[in-house]
Each structure stands twice: as structure tokens, then as C-alpha cells.
C-alpha positions as CSV (number, residue, x, y, z in Angstrom):
1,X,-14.1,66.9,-12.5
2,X,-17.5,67.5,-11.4
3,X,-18.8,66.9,-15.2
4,X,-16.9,63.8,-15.5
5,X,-18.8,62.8,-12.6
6,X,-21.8,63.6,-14.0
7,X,-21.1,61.7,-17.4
8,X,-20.0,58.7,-15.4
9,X,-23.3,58.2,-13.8
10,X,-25.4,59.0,-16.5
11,X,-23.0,56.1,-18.4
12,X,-23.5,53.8,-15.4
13,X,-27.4,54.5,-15.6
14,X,-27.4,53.7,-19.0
15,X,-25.4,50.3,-18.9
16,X,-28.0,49.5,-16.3
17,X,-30.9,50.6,-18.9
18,X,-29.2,49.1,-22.0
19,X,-27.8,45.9,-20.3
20,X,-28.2,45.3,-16.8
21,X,-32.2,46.0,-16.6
22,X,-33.2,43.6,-19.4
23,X,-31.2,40.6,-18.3
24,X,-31.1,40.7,-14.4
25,X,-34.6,41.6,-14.7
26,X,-35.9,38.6,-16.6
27,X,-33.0,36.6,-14.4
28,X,-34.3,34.4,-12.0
29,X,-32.1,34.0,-8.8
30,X,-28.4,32.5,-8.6
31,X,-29.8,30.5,-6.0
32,X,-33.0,29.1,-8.1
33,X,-31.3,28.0,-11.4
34,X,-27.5,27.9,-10.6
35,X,-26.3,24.0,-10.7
36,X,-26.5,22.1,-7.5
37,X,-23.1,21.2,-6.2
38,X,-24.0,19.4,-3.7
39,X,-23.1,15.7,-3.6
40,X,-26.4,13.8,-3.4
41,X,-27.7,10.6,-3.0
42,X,-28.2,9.3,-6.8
43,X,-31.6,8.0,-7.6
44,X,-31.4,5.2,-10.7
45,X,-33.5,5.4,-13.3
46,X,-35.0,2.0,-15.3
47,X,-36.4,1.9,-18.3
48,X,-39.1,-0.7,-19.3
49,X,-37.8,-3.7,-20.6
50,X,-34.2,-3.3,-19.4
51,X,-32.2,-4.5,-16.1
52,X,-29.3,-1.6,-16.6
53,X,-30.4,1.7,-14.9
54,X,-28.5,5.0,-15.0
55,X,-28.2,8.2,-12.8
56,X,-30.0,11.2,-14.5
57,X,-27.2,13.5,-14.6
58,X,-23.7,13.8,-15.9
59,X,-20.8,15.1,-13.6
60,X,-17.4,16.5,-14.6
61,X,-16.4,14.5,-11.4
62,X,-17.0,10.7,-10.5
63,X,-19.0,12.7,-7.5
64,X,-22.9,12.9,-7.2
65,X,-23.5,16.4,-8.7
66,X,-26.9,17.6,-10.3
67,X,-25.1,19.4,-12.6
68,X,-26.1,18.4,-16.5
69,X,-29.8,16.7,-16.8
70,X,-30.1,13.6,-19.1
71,X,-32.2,15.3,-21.7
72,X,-32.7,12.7,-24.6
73,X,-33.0,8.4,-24.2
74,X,-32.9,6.7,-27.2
75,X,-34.6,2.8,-27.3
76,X,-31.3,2.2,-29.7
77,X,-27.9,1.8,-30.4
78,X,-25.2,4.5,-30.4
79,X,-24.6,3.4,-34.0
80,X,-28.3,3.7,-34.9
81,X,-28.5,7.2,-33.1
82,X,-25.1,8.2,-35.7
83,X,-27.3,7.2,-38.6
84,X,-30.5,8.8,-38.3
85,X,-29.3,11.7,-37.4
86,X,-26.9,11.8,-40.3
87,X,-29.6,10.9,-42.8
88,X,-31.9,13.5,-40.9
89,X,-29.4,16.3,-41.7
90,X,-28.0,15.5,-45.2
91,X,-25.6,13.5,-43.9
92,X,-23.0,16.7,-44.3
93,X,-20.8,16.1,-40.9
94,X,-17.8,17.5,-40.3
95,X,-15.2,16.5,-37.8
96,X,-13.9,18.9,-35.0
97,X,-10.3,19.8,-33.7
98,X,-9.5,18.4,-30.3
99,X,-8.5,21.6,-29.2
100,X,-12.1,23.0,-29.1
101,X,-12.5,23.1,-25.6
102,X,-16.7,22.4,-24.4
103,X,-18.6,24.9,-23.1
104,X,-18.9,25.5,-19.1
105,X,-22.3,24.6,-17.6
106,X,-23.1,27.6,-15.1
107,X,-25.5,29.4,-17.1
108,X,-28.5,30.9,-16.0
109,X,-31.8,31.8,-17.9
110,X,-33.0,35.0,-18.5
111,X,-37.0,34.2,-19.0
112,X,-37.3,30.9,-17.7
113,X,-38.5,29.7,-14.3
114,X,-38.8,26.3,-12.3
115,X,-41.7,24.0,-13.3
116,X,-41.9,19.8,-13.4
117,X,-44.3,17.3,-11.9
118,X,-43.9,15.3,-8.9
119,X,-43.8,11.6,-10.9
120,X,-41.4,9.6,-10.0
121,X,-38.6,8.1,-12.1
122,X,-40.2,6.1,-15.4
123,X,-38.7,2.4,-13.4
124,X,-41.7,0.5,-13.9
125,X,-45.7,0.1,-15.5
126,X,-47.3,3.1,-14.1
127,X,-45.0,5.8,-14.1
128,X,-44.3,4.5,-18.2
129,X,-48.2,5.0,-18.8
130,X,-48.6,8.5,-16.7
131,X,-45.9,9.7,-19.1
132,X,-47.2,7.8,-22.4
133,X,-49.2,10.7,-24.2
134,X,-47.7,11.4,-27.5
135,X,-46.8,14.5,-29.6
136,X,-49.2,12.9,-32.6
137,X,-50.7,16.7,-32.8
138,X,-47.7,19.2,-32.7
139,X,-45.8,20.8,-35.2
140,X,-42.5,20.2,-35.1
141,X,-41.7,23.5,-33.2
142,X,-43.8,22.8,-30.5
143,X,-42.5,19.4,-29.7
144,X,-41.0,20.2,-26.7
145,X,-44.5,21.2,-24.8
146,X,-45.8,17.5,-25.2
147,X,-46.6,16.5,-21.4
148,X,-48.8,13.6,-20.0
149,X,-51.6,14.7,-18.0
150,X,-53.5,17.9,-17.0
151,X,-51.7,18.1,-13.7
152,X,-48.1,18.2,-14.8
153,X,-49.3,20.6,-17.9
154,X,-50.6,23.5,-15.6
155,X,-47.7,23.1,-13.2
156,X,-45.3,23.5,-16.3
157,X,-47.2,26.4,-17.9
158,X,-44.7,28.9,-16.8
159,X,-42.1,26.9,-19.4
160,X,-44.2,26.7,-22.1
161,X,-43.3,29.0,-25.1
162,X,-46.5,29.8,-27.1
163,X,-44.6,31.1,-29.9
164,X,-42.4,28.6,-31.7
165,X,-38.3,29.2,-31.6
166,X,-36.4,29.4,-35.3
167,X,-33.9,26.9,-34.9
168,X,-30.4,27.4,-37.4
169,X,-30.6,25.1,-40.4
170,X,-27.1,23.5,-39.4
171,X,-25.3,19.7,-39.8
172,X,-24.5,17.4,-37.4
173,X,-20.6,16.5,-37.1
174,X,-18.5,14.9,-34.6
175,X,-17.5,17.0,-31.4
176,X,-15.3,17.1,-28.7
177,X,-15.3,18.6,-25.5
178,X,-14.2,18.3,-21.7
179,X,-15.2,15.2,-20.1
180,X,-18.5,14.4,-18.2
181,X,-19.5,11.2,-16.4
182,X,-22.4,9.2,-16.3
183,X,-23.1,6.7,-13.2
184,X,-24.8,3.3,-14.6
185,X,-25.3,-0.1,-13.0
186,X,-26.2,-3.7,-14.6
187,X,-29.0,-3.6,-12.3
188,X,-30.2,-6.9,-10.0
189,X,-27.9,-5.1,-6.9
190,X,-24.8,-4.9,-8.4
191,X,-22.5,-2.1,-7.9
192,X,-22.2,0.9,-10.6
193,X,-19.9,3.1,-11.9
194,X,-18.7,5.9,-13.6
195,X,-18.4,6.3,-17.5
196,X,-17.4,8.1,-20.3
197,X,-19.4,9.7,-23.4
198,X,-19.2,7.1,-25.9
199,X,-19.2,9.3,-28.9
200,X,-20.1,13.7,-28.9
201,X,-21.7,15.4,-31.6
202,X,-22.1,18.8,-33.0
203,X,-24.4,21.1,-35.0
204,X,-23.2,24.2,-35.4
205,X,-19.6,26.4,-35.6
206,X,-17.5,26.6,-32.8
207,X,-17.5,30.5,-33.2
208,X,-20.9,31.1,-33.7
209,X,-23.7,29.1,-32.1
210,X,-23.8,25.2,-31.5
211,X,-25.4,22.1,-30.4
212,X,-23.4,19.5,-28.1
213,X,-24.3,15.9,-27.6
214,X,-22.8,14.0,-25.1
215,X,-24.2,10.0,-25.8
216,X,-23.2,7.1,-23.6
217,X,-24.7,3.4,-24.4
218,X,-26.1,1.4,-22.0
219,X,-23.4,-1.2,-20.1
220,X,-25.6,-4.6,-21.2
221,X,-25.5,-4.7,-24.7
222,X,-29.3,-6.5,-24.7
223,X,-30.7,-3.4,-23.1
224,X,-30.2,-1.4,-26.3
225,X,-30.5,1.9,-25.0
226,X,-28.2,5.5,-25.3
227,X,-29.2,8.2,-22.9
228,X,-27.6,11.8,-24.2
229,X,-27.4,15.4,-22.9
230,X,-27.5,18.0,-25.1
231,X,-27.4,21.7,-25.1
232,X,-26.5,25.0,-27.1
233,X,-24.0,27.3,-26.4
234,X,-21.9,30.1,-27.9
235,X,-18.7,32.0,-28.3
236,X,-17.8,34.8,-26.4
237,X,-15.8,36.9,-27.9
238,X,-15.2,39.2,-24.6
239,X,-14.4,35.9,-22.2
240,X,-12.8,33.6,-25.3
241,X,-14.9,30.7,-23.7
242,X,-17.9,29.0,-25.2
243,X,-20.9,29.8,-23.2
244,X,-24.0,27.0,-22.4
245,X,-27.1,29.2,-22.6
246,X,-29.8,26.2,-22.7
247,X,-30.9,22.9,-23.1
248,X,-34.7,22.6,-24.6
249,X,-33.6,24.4,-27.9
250,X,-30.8,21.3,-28.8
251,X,-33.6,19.0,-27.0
252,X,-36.3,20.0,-29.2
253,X,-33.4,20.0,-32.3
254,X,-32.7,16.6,-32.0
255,X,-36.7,15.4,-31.4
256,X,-36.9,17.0,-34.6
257,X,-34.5,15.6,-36.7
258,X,-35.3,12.1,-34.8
259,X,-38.7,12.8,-36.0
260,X,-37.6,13.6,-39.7
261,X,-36.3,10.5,-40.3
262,X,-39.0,8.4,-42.7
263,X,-38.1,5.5,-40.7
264,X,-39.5,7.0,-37.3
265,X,-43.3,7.0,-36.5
266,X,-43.8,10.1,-34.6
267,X,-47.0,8.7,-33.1
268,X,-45.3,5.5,-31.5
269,X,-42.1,5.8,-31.6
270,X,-41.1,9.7,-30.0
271,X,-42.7,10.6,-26.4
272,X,-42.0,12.8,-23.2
273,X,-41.0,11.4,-20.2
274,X,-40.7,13.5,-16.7
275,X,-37.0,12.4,-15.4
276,X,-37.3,15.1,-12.5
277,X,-33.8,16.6,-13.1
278,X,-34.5,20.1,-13.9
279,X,-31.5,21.9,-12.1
280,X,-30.0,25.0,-14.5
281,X,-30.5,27.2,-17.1
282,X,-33.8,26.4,-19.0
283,X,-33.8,22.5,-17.9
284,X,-37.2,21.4,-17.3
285,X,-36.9,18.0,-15.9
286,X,-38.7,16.1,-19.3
287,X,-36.6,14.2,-21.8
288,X,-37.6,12.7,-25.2
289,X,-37.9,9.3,-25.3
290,X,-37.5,7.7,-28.8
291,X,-37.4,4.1,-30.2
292,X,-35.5,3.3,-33.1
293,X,-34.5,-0.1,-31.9
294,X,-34.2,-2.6,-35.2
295,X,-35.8,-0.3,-37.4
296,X,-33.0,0.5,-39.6
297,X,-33.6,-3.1,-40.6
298,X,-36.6,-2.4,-42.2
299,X,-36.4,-2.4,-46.0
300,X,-35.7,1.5,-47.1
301,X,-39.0,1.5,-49.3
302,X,-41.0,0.9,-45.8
303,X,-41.2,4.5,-44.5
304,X,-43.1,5.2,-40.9
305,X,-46.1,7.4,-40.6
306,X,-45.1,11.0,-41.0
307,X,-46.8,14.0,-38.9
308,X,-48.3,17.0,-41.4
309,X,-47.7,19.8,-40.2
310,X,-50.3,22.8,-40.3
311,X,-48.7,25.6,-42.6
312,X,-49.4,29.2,-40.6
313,X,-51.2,31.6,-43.1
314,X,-49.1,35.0,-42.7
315,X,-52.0,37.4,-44.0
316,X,-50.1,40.3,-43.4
317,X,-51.0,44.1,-42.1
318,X,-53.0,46.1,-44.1
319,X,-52.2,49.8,-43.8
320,X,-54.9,52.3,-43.5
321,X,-54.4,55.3,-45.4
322,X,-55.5,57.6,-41.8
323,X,-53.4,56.0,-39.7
324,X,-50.5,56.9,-42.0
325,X,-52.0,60.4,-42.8
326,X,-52.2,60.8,-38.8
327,X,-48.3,60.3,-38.8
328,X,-47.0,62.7,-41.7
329,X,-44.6,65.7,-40.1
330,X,-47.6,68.0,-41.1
331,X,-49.8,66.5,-38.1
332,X,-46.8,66.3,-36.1
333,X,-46.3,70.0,-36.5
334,X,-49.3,70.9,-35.6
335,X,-49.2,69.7,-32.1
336,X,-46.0,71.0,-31.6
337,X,-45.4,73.9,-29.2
338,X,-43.0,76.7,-30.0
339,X,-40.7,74.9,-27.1
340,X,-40.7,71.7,-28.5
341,X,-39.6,73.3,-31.6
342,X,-36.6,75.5,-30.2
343,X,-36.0,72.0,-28.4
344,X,-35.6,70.1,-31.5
345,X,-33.7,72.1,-33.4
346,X,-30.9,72.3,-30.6
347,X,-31.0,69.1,-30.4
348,X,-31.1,69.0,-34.3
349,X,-27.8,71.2,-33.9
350,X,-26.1,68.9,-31.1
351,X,-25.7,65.8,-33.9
352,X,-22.6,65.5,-36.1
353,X,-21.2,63.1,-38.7
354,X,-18.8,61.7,-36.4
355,X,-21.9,60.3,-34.4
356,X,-23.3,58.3,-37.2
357,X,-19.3,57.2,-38.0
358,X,-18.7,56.3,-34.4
359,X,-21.9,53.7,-34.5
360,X,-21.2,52.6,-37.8
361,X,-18.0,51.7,-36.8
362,X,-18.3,49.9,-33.2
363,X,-21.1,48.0,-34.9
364,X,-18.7,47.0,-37.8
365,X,-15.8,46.1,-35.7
366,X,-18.3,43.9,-33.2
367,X,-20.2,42.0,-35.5
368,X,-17.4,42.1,-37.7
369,X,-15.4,39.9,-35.6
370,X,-18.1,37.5,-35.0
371,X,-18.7,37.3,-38.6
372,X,-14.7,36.7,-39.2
373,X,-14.3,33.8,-36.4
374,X,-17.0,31.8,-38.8
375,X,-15.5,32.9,-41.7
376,X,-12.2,31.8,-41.1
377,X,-13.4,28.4,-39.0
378,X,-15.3,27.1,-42.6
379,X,-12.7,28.9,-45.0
380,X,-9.4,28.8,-43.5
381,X,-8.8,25.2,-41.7
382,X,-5.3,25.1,-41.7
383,X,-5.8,27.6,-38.9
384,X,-6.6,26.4,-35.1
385,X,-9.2,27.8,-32.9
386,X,-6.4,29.3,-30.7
387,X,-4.6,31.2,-33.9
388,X,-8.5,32.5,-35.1
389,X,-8.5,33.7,-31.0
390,X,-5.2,35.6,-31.4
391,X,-6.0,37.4,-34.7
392,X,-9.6,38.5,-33.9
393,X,-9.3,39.6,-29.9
394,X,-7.1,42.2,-30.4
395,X,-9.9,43.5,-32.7
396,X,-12.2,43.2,-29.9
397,X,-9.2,44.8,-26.9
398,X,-7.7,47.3,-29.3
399,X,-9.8,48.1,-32.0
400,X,-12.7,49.0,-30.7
401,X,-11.6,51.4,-27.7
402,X,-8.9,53.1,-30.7
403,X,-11.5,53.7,-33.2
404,X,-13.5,54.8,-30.5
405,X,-11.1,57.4,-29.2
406,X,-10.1,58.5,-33.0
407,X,-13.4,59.2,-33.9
408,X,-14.7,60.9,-30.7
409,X,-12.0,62.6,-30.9
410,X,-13.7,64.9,-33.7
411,X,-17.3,65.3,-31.9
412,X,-17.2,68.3,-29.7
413,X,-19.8,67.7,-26.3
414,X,-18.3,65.2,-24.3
415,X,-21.8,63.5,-23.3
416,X,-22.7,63.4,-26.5
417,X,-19.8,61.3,-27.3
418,X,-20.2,58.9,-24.2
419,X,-23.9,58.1,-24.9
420,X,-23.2,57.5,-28.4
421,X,-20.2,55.3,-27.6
422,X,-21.8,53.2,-24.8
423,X,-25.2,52.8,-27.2
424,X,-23.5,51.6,-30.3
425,X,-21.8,49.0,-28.0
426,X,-24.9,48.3,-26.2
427,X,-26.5,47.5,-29.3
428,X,-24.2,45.5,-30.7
429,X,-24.0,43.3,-27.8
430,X,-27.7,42.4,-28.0
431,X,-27.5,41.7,-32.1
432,X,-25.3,40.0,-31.2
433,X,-27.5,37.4,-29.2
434,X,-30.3,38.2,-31.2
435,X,-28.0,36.8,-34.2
436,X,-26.8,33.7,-31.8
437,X,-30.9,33.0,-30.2
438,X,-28.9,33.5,-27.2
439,X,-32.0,34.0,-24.3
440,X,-29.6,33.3,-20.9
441,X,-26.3,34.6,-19.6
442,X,-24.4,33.9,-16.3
443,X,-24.9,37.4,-14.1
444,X,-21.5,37.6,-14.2
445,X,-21.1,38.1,-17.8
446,X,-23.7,40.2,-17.6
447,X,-22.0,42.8,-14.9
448,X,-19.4,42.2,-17.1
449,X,-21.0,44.1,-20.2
450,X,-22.0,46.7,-18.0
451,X,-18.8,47.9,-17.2
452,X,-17.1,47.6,-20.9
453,X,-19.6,49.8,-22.3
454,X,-19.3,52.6,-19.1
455,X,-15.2,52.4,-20.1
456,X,-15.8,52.6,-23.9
457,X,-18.1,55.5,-22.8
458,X,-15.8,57.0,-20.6
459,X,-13.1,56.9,-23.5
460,X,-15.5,58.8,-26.0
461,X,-16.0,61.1,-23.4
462,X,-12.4,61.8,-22.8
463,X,-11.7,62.1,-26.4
464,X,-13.8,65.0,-26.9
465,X,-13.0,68.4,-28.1
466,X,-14.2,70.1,-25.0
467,X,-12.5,67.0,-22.8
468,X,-9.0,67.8,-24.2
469,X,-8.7,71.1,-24.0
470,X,-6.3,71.4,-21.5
471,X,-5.1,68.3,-21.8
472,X,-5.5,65.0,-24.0
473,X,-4.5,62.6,-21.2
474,X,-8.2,63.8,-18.8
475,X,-9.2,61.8,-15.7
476,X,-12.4,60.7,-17.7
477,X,-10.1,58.9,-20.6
478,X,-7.9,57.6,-18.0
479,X,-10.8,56.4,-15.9
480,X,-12.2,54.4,-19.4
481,X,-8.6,52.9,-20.3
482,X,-7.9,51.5,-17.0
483,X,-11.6,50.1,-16.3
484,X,-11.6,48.4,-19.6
485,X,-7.8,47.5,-19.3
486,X,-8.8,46.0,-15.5
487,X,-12.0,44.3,-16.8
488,X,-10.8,42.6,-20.3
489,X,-7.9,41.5,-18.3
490,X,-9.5,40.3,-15.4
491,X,-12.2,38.6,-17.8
492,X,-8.6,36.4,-19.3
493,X,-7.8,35.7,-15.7
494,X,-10.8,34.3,-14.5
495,X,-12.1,36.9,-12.5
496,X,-14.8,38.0,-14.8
């Protein structure tokens, strides 16, 4: 008993080290990024040029929630918006099933922070020319750290990511997902009211990573303009729920693809604009502003000005021959002590095949899933989202914590096992985001790893030679099947 003790702990200390430490660390505050669900006051926005003004923020309620920023106006229709973005990405779109549900919003980041400017709302002259510098000079990676002036640029420095993100080279397709409002009025004092998106896009696979659009089109026709949200989420394979983990990447995905289209001038046409409705996740408060109004009239022959890009020069690491001759096991040797050696080679002594097999195979049967939900979303579409769910979990319930057992079940030191267990799961968990560009989880989720890789670590434990000689059924393998039994099934039920 007292050694399962002492395994449990040293499992819990390394979900915390593995998991816990690099997300809650980096997390800011439930308090200082979670969604405000306070009903507020709504503050209309008006663009230049136009009488119809809208609220900046979408609501799953006709209520007065800050809940999902306006990220993206468009000086358009929602027709024109369909076509340049279709001729911007091959024009290979793809239509979704009803039954993919849309993500849930309460996400928080794990590197961001709070920034914006104090401008007010871009209603008339002034605010419109505060707000007017351009993104002439940037790549198109580093669109989305255009700002106006020098005050807003240093109060949104913490934001600002100096090294540009690797977007996925996906299509554009026709979306569905839960329903979110948008408040607009006519303008001139007459009453508003609550809307639905006109049309929802998406870039992406519903069980890997995506982009959502959410567009709705201003309520006088003369206006001509669409104001959209959009943000990327994922699939979680542990909750079966898509995931929202931010909103500048699909921001700066559609600038980008705006801004690919011959048609657009990225020096007139696409600008930043501070809406002041930063409020979760990585939401900074700026939206891009573009203006295709009438241009897909032009003849096709008449192509805008197009931004050249600065190719990077990748001149590589030169190797010097000392630094590598400082590193052969010869020069290691000879600053090892006769401890260190006797220390090595026990631990040398401690590692069996099983342990590489045990890795090998969490990792496989992880990824592996991931990897089959795509699969069999492109190849197999006489299947649903809910029949890919039920053939795939049990992979992720059953598979993994039976292989697990199996295959600890031929290593011989119980910790061994444990650590081995919890680490391969540990790992795979974070390719797994690496491979999604997923940067920001809800704390939730993330106690929620924590605990499936003590159980599957308490399990390997438990299956152990030295655990089962007495008996196979141990209190540490019945402490791992009941905590990952109570936490996958609390995870289906809400709880999690």
C-alpha cells in the first residue's frame, strides 16, 4: 500500500510537470479571459457611409452577452464575400452535414494576455482616420499586427507574435453550426433586433482542425456591408466536442485569402480597425476591415495592386567540427565518475522491450484515432459524424487502457511501468496539439488530462510483475480503472 502511495504521487507530480505546469502556467486567469456573461448595455457600431449600425458581438441568446467579438467587416455583399473567398482557395468547397454540431466558445488562451486601445467605436470621421494605417508593408503572416498609431501599438505589444504562425493549406466549404445572434438597427432611432447568420463557412475537417465563419449582411440593402466572426477550433477526442481555441489565427486566415484575391488592393482596400470587444480566448478587440464593394464588376483582366512579399533566406547551421568532437561518448566518459557509471548501467539494466512497445503503442492508438476520424470523414461519407464517434471512442475508452495493461503486464518494476505509461500519454496529448496549432484549452480540459494520464499510470502500475504477485486485481489497478472509468464518464456527462 505504502508503494502505491508513493507511485501515485510521483504520477500526480508528473501530470502536473507533463500537463498541468505548461498550460495553467502560461493560462491567464478564468476571471481575465473567460466570456462575460453579463447582460450589458449594447454599444452600436456605424460604419462610414452607412445608416445601419450593429452590436459588436454575437450571442447564443437574444440577450446582451459579450460573448463572440465581431472579428471581420466586409464593405460588400454576402455573395461577393462567397466568391472571393472561393476564387482565393481554388474554389474546392465542400458542403457539411447538419449534424456537425459548432464548437462551444469558453476557451481560454494559454500565452495570450489582454491588450487594445481606448478608441472609441469607428461611428464617424475621426475615429475612421485614427484607425486608417494600412498593412501596405507586411507579409501576409504578419497581417494581423497592423495597428494605427504608436499609442495603441505599445499597449498591444503583449499580443503581438514576432514569429509568424503556419496556417493549414485547407478549402473553404459551407458550415453549419449552433445558432448565434447578431443585434442590428436601420439606424436614424429606430428599434433593432436580433438576427441570424446569413450563411457559415468552413476551412478545415470536422475531426481535425477548422475555421468557422458566422456572416450576417447588413438589414438595408444600400449599406452593403457583412460583418462575420470567425475562429478555429478542434476535435476532442476525450470530450467528443469540438473545442474553440482562438480567433486571430481564422482572422488573419481570412485577411489573407481576402488579400489573395487579384481583384483586392491590399494598400486601399484591407485595414485594421479597433472595435474594443476583446473578451475570450486570444480576441484582441481589432477586426479587418475590407472593401470589395462593386469590384467583382471590374473586367477580370483588371487585377489590383498585389503586396511582394520578402522571401526569408533560411542560411542554415553550420556545424563546427569541436563542438561535435566535444560531444562524442569518448569526452563524455571522461568526465564521468565511477558512480555515475554504476548509475547508468542500473539504470541501463532497469529498461526492457516492453517499454519501447508500451510507447509505441499508446502513441499509435492516440494519434491513430485522430488520423482515422479524418480519414474516414474525406473517405468514407456515407458515414455520419456520430457513427465515425462510435467506432473510434472505444479506441480511445478501451484500447488504450487494455493495451496498456497487456503490455505492462510483461515489464517487471511497477514505477517503471507507471512513468512510462503516463509519459507516452503525456506526449501524445501535446503532438497532438502541436499537429492541430492548438495554443489554448479551457482549465477544465486541462485538469482533465491530468487525471487520465495518473489512471493510465496507475493501470501500468498495477499490471506489473511485482504488482500482481499476490494478486492481479491490486488497489493500484483498481485505483487507475475506476479514476479513468469516473473521469471519461463524467467527461460524456458534462462534468468534465
Amino acid at each position: 500500500m505504502r508503494r502505491s502511495l508513493v507511485i501515485a504521487i510521483t504520477l500526480l507530480s508528473l501530470s502536473v510537470l507533463l500537463v498541468g505546469g505548461p498550460s495553467l502556467l502560461f493560462s491567464p486567469s478564468t476571471e481575465t479571459v473567460g466570456p462575460d456573461e453579463t447582460e450589458v448595455s449594447p454599444r452600436m457600431t456605424e460604419l462610414e457611409d452607412s445608416e445601419s449600425r450593429f452590436w459588436r458581438y454575437l450571442s447564443p441568446q437574444e440577450r446582451f452577452q459579450q460573448r463572440s467579438p465581431i472579428n471581420v467587416v466586409v464593405r460588400g455583399s454576402a455573395d461577393d464575400v462567397e466568391q472571393i473567398l472561393t476564387e482565393a482557395s481554388g474554389g474546392d468547397w465542400t458542403e457539411m452535414n447538419e449534424s456537425e454540431a459548432e464548437a462551444v466558445p469558453e476557451t481560454y488562451t494559454l500565452t495570450g494576455s489582454e491588450n487594445g486601445t481606448p478608441n472609441e467605436s469607428i461611428g464617424n470621421e475621426t475615429a475612421q482616420n485614427a484607425t486608417n494605417e494600412t498593412i501596405q508593408n507586411a507579409t501576409n503572416e504578419t497581417a494581423q499586427n497592423a495597428t494605427t498609431d504608436e499609442t495603441a501599438r505599445n499597449e498591444t505589444d503583449d499580443d503581438v507574435d514576432e514569429s509568424p504562425r503556419r496556417l493549414p493549406d485547407l478549402e473553404w466549404g459551407d458550415a453549419s453550426g449552433d445558432t448565434r445572434y447578431a443585434y442590428v438597427d436601420f439606424g436614424s432611432g429606430e428599434r433593432g433586433y436580433w438576427t441570424t447568420e446569413t450563411h457559415q463557412l468552413q476551412d478545415g475537417t470536422y475531426y481535425g482542425q477548422r475555421y468557422h465563419i458566422r456572416l450576417y449582411e447588413s438589414p438595408n440593402e444600400d449599406d452593403q456591408w457583412v460583418i462575420m466572426q470567425t475562429h478555429s477550433e478542434h476535435f476532442d477526442w476525450f470530450t467528443l466536442r469540438h473545442r474553440v481555441h482562438g480567433s486571430q489565427d481564422a482572422q488573419t486566415k481570412v485577411e489573407n485569402d481576402f488579400m489573395s484575391h487579384p481583384q483586392v488592393d491590399v494598400e486601399e482596400d484591407v485595414r485594421r480597425i479597433y472595435l474594443d470587444n476583446k473578451n475570450s480566448a486570444d480576441a484582441d478587440g481589432w477586426a479587418t476591415v475590407v472593401d470589395v464593394a462593386g469590384m467583382l464588376l471590374l473586367p477580370a483582366g483588371v487585377a489590383a495592386r498585389r503586396r511582394i512579399g520578402t522571401a526569408r533566406t533560411d542560411t542554415g547551421s553550420r556545424t563546427d567540427p569541436e563542438h561535435v568532437s566535444s560531444h562524442t561518448p569518448a569526452a563524455i566518459d571522461d568526465h564521468l565518475t565511477d558512480v555515475d557509471r554504476r548509475r547508468i548501467a542500473a539504470a541501463y539494466d532497469r529498461i526492457e522491450l516492453g517499454h519501447l512497445v508500451l510507447v509505441c503503442a499508446i502513441l499509435a492508438l492516440f494519434l491513430g484515432v485522430r488520423t482515422g476520424g479524418i480519414v474516414l470523414e474525406r473517405r468514407a461519407g456515407f458515414l455520419t459524424p456520430h457513427q465515425i464517434a462510435a467506432l473510434l471512442y472505444p479506441v480511445i475508452a478501451v484500447g488504450i487502457p487494455v493495451a496498456t495493461y497487456l503490455i505492462a503486464g510483461t515489464l517487471t518494476r511497477r514505477l517503471d511501468a507507471a512513468l512510462v505509461a503516463a509519459s507516452s500519454l503525456a506526449i501524445a496529448i501535446w503532438i497532438d496539439y502541436g499537429l492541430l496549432g492548438v495554443d489554448s484549452l479551457p482549465v477544465d480540459v486541462v485538469l482533465q488530462r491530468m487525471l487520465v494520464v495518473v489512471a493510465l499510470g496507475l493501470i501500468a502500475g498495477g499490471a506489473a510483475k511485482r504488482a500482481t504477485r499476490e494478486s492481479r486485481f491490486n488497489d493500484m489497478l483498481l485505483a487507475g480503472v475506476v479514476m479513468w472509468v469516473v473521469v471519461l464518464g463524467g467527461t460524456l456527462l458534462g462534468y468534465f
